[in-house]
C-alpha positions as CSV (number, residue, x, y, z in Angstrom):
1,X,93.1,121.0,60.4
2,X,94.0,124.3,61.2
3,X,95.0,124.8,65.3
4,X,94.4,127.9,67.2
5,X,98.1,129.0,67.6
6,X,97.2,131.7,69.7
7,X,94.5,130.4,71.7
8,X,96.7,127.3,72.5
9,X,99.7,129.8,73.9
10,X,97.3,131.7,76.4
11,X,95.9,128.7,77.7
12,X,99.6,127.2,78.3
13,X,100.3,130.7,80.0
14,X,97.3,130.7,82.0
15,X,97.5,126.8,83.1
16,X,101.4,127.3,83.9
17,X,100.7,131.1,85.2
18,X,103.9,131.5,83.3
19,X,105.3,133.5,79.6
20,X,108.7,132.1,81.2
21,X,109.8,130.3,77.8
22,X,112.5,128.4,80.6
23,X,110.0,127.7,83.4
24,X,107.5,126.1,81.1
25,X,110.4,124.1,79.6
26,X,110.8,122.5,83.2
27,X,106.6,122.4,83.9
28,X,106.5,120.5,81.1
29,X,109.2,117.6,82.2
30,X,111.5,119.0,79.5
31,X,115.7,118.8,79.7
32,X,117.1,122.0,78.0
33,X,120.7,121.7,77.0
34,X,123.0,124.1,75.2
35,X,125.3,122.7,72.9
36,X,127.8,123.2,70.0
37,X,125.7,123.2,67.1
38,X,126.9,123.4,63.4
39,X,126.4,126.6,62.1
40,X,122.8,127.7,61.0
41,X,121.8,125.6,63.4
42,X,119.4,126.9,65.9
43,X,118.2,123.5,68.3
44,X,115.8,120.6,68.4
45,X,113.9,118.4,70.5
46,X,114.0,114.6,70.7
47,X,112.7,112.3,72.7
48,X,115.9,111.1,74.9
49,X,115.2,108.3,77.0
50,X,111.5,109.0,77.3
51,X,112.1,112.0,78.4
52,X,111.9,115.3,75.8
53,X,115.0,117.2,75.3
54,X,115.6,120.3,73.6
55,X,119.4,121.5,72.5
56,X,120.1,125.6,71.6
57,X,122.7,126.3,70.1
58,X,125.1,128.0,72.6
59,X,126.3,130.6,70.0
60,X,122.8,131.7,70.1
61,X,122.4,135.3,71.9
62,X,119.7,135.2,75.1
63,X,116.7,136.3,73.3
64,X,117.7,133.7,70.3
65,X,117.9,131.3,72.2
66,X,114.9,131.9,74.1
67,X,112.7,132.3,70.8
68,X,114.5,128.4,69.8
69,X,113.1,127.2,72.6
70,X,109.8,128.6,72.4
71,X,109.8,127.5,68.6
72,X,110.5,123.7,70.2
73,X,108.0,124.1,73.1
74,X,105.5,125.1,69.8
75,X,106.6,121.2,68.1
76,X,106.2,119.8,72.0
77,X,102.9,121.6,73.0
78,X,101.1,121.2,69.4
79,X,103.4,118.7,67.1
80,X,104.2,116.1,69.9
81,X,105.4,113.2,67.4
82,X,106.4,115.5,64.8
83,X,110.2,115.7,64.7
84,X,112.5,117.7,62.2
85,X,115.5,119.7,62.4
86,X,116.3,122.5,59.8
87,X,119.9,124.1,58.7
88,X,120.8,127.3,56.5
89,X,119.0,126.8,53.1
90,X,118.7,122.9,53.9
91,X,115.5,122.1,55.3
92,X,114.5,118.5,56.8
93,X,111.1,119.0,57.8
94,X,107.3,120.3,57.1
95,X,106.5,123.7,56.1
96,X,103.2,124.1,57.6
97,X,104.1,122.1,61.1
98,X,107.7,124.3,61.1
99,X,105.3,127.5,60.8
100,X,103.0,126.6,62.9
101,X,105.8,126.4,65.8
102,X,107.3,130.0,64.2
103,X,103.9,131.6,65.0
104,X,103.8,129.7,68.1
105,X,107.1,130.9,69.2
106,X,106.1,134.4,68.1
107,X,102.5,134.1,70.4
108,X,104.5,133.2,73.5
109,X,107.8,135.4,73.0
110,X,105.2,138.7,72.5
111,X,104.6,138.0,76.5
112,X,108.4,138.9,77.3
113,X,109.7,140.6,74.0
114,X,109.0,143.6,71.5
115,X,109.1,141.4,68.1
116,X,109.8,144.0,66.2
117,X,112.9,145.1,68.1
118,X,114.2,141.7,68.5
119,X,113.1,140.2,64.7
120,X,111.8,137.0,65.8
121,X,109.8,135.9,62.9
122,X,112.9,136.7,60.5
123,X,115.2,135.0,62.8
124,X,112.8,131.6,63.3
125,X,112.1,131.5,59.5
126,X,115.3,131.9,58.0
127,X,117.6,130.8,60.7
128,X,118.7,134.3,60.6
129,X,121.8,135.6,62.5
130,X,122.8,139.4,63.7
């Protein structure tokens, strides 16, 4: 099944009137933390006493750590029981659900964001760091 990545990011948008990767975190009942991570790390979301939380990295410059959490907001909005974590080379997780939340991140960062100044997709993919 192939989902409308796009599609799915403009209706969030319009149903939250928000691009606000932060404010839609907290519409959608979500605890954002930022934490130590180990290095190549970028975050994650779990489910934490019933209630979803996503951990950045800290490390992570703003516009990083904005595109991690709209990468996690992709895995809560269209992967809901889907959940991975990937590292530098080392990958625990699926390819097509983890791209799907890359393109998803890159749909709802292109509201705030020039992706081509900021490299998102290159960043995302390949847990790249400047």
């Amino acid at each position: 099944m192939s989902l409308n990545i796009p599609l799915r990011v403009k209706n969030l948008v319009a149903r939250y009137d928000t691009s606000d990767p932060f404010r839609l975190a907290k519409d959608l009942n979500c605890l954002v933390y930022y934490v130590a991570l180990p290095p190549g790390v970028n975050g994650f979301w779990r489910h934490v006493l019933r209630k979803r939380t996503i951990a950045i990295n800290e490390e992570l410059e703003e516009w990083q750590q904005a595109a991690v959490l709209c990468h996690e907001l992709g895995h809560i909005v269209c992967h809901p029981g889907y959940a991975a974590f990937s590292m530098r080379n080392i990958s625990f997780s699926n390819t097509r659900i983890e791209n799907e939340a890359d393109e998803f991140a890159e749909c709802l960062m292109s509201y705030r964001y020039d992706l081509d100044e900021y490299y998102v997709r290159p960043f995302l993919s390949q847990s790249w760091h400047p």
